[in-house]
C-alpha positions as CSV (number, residue, x, y, z in Angstrom):
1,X,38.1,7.2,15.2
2,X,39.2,9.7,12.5
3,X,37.0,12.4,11.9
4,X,35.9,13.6,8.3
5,X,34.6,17.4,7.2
6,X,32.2,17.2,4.9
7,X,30.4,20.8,2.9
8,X,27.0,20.7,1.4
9,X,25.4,23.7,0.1
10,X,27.4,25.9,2.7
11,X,26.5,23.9,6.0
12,X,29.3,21.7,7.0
13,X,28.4,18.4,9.1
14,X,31.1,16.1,10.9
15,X,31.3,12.5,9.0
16,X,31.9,10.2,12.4
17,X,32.0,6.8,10.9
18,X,31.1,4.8,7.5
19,X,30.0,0.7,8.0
20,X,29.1,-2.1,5.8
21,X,25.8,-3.5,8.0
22,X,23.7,-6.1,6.4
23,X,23.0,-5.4,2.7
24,X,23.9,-2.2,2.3
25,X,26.5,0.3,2.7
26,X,25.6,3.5,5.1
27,X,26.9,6.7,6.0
28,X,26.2,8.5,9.2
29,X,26.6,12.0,10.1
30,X,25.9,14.7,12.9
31,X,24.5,18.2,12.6
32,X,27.3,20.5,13.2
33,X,25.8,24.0,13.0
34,X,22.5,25.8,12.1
35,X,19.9,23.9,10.7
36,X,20.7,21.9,7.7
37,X,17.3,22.0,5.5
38,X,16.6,21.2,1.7
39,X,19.0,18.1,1.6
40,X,16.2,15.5,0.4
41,X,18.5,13.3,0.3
42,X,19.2,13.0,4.0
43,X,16.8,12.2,6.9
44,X,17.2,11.5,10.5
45,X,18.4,7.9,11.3
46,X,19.7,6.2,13.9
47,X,20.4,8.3,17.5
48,X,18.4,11.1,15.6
49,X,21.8,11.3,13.1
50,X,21.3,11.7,9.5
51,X,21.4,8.7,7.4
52,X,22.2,9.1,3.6
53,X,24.3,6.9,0.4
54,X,22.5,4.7,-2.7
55,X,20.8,1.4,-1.4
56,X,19.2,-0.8,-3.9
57,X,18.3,-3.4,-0.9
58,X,16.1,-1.5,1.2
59,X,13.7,-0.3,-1.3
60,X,12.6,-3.8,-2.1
61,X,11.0,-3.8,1.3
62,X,8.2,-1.7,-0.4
63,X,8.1,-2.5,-4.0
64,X,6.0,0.0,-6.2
65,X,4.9,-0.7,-9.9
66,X,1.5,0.8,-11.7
67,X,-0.4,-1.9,-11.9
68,X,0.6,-3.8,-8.2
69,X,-2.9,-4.6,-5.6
70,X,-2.5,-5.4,-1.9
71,X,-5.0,-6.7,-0.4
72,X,-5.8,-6.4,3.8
73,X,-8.4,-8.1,6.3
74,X,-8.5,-5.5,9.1
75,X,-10.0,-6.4,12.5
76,X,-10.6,-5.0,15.9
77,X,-12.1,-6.0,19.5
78,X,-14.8,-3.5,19.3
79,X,-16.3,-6.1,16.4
80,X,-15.7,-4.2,13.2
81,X,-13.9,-5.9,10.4
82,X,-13.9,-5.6,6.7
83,X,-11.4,-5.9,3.6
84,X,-10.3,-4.0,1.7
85,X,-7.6,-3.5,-1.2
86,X,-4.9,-0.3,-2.2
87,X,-4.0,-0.7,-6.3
88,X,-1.0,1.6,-7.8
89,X,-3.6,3.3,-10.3
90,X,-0.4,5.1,-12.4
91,X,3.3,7.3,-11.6
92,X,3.8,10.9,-12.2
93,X,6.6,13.4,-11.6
94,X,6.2,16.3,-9.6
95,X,9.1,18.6,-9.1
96,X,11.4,16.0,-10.8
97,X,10.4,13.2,-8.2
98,X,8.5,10.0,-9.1
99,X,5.8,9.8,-7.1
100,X,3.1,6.5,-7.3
101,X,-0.9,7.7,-7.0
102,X,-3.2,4.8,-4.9
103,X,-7.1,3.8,-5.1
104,X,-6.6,4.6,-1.7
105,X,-4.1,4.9,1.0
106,X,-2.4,2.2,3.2
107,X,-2.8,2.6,6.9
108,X,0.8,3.9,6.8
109,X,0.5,6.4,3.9
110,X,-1.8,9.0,2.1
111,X,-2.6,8.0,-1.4
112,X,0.4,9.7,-3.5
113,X,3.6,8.7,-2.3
114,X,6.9,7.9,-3.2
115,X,10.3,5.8,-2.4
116,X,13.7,7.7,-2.1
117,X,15.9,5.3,-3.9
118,X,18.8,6.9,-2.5
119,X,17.6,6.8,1.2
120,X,15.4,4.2,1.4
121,X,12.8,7.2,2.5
122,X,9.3,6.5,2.0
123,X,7.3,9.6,1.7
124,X,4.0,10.8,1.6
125,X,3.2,14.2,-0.8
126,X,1.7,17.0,1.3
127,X,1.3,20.4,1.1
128,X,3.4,21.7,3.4
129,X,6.0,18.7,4.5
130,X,9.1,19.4,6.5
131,X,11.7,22.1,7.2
132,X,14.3,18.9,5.3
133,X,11.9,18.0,2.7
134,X,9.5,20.9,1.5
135,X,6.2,19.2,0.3
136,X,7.0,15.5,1.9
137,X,5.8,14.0,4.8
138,X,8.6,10.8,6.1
139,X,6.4,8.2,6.3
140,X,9.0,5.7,7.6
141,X,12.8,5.1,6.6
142,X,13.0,1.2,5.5
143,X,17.0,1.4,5.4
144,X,16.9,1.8,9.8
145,X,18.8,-0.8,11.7
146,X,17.3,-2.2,15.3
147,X,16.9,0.5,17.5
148,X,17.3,2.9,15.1
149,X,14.5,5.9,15.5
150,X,13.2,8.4,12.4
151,X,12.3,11.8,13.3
152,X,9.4,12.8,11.2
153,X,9.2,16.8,10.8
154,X,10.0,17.5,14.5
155,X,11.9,16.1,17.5
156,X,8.6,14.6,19.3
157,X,7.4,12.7,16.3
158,X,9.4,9.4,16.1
159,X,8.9,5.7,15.1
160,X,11.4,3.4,16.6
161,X,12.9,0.1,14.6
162,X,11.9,-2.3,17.2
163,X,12.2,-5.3,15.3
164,X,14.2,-6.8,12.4
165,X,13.5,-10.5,12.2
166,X,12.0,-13.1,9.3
167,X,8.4,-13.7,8.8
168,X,6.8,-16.4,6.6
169,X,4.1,-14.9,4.3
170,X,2.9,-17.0,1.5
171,X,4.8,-19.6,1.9
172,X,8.3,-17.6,1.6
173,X,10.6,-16.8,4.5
174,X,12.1,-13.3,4.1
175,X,13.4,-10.2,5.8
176,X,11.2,-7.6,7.6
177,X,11.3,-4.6,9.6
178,X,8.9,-3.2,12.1
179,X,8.5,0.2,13.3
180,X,6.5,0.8,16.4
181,X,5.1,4.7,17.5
182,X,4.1,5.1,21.1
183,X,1.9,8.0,21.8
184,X,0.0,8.9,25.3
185,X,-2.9,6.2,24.5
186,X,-1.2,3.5,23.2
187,X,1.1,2.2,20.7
188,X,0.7,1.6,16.9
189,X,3.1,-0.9,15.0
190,X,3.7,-1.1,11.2
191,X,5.8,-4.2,9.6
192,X,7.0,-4.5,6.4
193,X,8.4,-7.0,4.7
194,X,10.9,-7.4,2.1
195,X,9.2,-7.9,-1.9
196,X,5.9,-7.3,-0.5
197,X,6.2,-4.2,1.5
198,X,3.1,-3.4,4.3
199,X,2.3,-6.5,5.5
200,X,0.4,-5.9,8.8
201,X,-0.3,-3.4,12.1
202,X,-1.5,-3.7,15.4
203,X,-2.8,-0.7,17.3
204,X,-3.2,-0.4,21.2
205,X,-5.0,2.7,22.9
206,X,-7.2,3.0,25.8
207,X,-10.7,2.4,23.4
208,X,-9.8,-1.0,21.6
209,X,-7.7,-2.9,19.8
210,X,-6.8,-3.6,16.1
211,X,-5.2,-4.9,13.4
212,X,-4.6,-5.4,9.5
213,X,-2.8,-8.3,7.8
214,X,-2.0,-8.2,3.9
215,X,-4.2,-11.6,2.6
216,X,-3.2,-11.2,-1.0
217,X,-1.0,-9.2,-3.4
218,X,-0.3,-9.0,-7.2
219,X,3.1,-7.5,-7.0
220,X,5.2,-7.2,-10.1
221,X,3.1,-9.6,-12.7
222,X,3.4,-12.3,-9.5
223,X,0.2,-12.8,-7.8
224,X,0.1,-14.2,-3.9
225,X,-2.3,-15.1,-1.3
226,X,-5.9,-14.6,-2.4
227,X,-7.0,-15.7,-5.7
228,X,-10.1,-13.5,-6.2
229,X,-7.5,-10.7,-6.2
230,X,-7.8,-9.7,-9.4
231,X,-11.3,-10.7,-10.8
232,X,-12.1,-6.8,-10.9
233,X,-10.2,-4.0,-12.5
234,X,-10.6,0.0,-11.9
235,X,-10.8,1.5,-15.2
236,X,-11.5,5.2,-14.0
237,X,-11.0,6.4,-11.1
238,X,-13.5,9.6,-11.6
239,X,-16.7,9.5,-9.7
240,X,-19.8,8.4,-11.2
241,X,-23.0,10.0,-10.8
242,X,-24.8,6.6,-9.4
243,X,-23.8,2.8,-9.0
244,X,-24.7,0.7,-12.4
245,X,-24.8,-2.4,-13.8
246,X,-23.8,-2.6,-17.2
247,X,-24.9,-5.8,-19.7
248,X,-22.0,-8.2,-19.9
249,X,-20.1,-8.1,-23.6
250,X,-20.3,-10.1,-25.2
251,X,-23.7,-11.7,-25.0
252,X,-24.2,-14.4,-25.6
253,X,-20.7,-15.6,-25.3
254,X,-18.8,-18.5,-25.3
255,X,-16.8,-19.1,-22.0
256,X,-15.4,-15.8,-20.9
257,X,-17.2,-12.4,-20.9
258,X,-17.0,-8.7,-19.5
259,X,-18.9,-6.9,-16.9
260,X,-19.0,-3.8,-16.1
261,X,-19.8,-1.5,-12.8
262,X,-20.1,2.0,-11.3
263,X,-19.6,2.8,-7.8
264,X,-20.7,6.0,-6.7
265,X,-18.8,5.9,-3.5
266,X,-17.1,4.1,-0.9
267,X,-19.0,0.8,-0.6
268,X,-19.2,-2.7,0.0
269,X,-20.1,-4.6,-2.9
270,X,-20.9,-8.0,-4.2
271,X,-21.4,-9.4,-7.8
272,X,-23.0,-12.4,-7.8
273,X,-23.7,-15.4,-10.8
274,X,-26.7,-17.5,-10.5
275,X,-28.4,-19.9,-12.9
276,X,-32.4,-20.6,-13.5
277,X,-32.9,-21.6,-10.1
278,X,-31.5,-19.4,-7.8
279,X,-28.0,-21.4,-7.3
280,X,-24.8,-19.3,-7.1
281,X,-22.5,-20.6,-9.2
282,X,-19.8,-17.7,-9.3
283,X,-18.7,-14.6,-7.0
284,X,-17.2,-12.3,-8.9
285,X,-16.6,-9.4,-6.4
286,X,-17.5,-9.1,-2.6
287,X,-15.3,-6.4,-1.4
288,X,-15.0,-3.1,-0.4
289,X,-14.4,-0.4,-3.5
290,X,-13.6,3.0,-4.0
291,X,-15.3,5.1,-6.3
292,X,-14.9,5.0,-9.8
293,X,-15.7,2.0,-12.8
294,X,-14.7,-1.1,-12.9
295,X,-14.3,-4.3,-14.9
296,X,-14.6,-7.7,-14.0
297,X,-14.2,-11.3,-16.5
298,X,-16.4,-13.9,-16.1
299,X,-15.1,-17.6,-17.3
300,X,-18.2,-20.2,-17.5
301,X,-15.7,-22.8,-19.2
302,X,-17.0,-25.1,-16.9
303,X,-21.1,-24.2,-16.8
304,X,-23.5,-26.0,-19.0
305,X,-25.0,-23.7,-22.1
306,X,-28.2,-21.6,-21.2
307,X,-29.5,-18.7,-19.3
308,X,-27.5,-17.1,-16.0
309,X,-28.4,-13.9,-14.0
310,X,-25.5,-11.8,-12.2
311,X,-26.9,-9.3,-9.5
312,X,-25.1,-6.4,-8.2
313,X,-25.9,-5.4,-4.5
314,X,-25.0,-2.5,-2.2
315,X,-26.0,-0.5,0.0
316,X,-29.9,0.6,-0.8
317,X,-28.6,-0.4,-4.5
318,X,-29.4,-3.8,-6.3
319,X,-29.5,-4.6,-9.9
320,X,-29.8,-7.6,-11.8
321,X,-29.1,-8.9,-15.4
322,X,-29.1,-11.5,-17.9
323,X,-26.7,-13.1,-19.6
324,X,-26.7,-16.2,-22.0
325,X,-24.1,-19.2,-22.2
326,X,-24.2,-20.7,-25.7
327,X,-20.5,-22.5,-26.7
């Protein structure tokens, strides 16, 4: 095979071999001398090589928008479960790069990250980062092939591609890619799948077992799985000084009106409609939330006119208020 020289930024690397696999067009490359550090656009890929070109296919296995909710059910054998969801709250550009700020952050990530659209890198932001990316953590690269392995900062810190097959999730068949990290204790494996990105984990150490699968999403305007997805909006994500339960607006109202809450912190709340006698006739949230307000809509369209109560509840918080049908 014909061997290629290639410069960057003074440190010369030795081009072994270029190959259309799949969807996308690759490039792979070994160190030659010194350390090569500050190429962003290179990580390391497959036989700890670096990987780099444009691919417009592998970022679809995480797509990002403002605006986009996933939704997990996590689980585990000591007994503990609960759900909770990870919105896209806005973008911003640091240092020229568009990164995506979360509620919170997926299993995988912290809460600001980005995807390399030119590596299929995702990152994390951190402080520090790597000696190859100053202020970025590799979170995993989506563009690795079967048995392919990404080196994180150093040489001991890996997660394998162990698995490249098609998975069924709301009803569509598509592409997906799992990365599995073994450690001492166990083993933790991550699978994403193409337009939806994370879709599930499962964890292994000495202590327990666990898992996460994504139940619902509202990805790109397109809203999947769970249907209670989006019944409540964050409209600021800065803390409040209690939990609250504001009056709905309007009231009285005909059909659809607007509630709004406070969250404090990091709890598990439910909303609740009921009429005169006690019935529920309407859950409007029953989730876990991160601090901040929110929004929620309530559509009566098909209630009978007259009086309805909607209680908030939490943690050593309940509160309860009225609200009047009249069409």
């Amino acid at each position: 095979m014909k061997k290629k020289l290639l410069f960057l930024t003074g440190v010369f690397i030795v081009l072994n071999y270029s190959l259309f696999i799949g969807d996308c067009k690759c490039g792979f490359a070994k160190k030659s001398i010194g350390e090569v550090t500050g190429l962003n656009s290179m990580i390391y890929g497959s036989n700890d090589l670096y990987l780099f070109s444009i691919d417009t296919i592998t970022i679809k296995y995480f797509p990002m928008a403002v605006g986009n909710v996933y939704k997990y059910h996590y689980a585990s054998s000591s007994g503990y479960f609960n759900t909770y969801k990870v919105r896209i709250i806005k973008d911003t550009i640091i240092n020229s790069k568009k990164y995506f700020v979360l509620s919170r952050n997926f299993t995988t990530t912290f809460d600001i990250i980005r995807m390399d659209t030119a590596t299929g890198n995702l990152l994390n932001k951190a402080v520090t980062g790597c000696p190859w990316s100053p202020g970025e953590y590799l979170v995993d690269s989506l563009r690795a092939r079967l048995g392919d392995s990404n080196v994180f900062c150093y040489i001991s810190q890996k997660h394998y591609c162990t698995d490249t097959n098609y998975v069924t999730i709301f009803g569509q068949i598509v592409k997906s890619k799992t990365f599995t990290k073994y450690n001492p204790e166990g083993y933790a494996r991550y699978t994403y799948a193409m337009n939806f990105g994370y879709i599930k984990s499962y964890i292994q150490d000495w202590y327990a077992l666990a898992g996460e699968t994504l139940v619902g999403c509202y990805i790109n305007g397109v809203l999947y799985g769970d249907t209670t997805l989006t019944n409540v909006n964050l409209l600021s994500s800065s803390v409040p000084e209690g939990f609250e339960l504001e009056q709905n607006y309007p009231n009285p109202f005909n059909a659809v009106t607007k509630i709004k809450l406070q969250v404090a912190s990091y709890k598990f709340i439910k909303l609740v409609v009921y009429d005169l006698v006690g019935k529920e006739v309407a859950t409007l949230v029953n989730e876990w939330l991160e601090p901040g307000t929110y929004e929620t809509t309530f559509d009566a369209g098909n209630l009978s006119n007259g009086i309805y109560f909607y209680r908030m509840e939490t943690e050593k918080f309940t509160e309860t208020k009225k609200l009047i049908l009249l069409k």
